[in-house]
C-alpha positions as CSV (number, residue, x, y, z in Angstrom):
1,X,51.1,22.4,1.3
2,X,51.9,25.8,-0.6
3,X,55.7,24.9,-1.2
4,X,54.8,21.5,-2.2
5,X,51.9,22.1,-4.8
6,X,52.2,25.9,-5.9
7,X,55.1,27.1,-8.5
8,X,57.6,29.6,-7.2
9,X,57.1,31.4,-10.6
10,X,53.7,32.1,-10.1
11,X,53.8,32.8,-6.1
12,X,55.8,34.2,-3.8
13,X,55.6,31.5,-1.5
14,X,57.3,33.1,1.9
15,X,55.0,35.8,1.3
16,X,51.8,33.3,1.4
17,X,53.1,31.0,4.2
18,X,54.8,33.7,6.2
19,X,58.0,31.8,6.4
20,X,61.0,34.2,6.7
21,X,64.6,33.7,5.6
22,X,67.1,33.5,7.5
23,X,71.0,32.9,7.5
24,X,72.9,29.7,8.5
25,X,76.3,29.8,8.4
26,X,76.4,31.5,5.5
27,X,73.7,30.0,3.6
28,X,70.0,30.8,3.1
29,X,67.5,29.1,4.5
30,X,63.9,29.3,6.0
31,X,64.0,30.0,9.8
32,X,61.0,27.8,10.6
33,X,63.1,25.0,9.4
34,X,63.3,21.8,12.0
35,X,66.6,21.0,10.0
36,X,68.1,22.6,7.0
37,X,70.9,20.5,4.8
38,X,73.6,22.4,3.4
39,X,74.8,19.8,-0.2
40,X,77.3,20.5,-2.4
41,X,75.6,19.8,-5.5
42,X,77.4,16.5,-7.6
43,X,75.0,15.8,-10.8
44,X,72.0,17.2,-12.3
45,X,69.3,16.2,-14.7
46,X,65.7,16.4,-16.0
47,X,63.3,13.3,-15.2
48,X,62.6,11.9,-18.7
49,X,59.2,10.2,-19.4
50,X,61.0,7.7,-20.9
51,X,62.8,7.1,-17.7
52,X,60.0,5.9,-15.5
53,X,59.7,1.8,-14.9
54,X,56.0,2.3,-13.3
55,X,53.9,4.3,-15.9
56,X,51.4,4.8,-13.3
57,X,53.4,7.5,-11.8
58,X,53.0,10.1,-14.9
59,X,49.6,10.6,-14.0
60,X,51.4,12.6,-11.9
61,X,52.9,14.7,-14.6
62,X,49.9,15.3,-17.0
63,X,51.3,18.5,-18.7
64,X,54.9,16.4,-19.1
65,X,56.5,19.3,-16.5
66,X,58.8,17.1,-14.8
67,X,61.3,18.2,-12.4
68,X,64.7,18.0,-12.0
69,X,66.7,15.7,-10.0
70,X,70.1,16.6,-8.1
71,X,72.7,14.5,-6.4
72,X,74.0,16.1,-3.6
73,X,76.4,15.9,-1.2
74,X,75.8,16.8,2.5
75,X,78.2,19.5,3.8
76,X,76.3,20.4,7.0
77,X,73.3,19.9,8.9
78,X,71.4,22.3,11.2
79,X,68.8,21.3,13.7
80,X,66.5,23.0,16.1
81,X,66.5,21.6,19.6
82,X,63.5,21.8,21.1
């Protein structure tokens, strides 16, 4: 809920979960992770009001702070057996 809702520039958010960072081959990632994707990012770009075919979804933005969308490529995956 805290990575989802809070901003990481106004909390520290492996601090207020208690997640802890780990390494993967390389690559950062969160060790409590049930899979982590590795991507080459392809493409980047903001998400653009004008962009959006169901205007019921900017309720969703009222302060207009969309996000950024990426196209990626997937490099590797690691999973936790259980």
């Amino acid at each position: 809920k805290v990575c989802g809702s809070q901003s990481g520039r106004a909390v520290d958010k492996m601090a207020v979960t208690g997640l802890h960072e780990t390494d993967f081959d390389g690559v950062k990632g969160i060790l409590e992770s049930k899979c982590v994707f590795v991507v080459k990012q392809l493409y980047r770009d903001e998400i653009k009001q004008c962009g959006f075919m169901e205007k019921a979804l900017l309720k969703n933005y009222p302060s207009d702070d969309f996000h950024t969308v990426y196209v990626c490529e997937i490099e590797k995956i690691f999973q936790k057996q259980d």
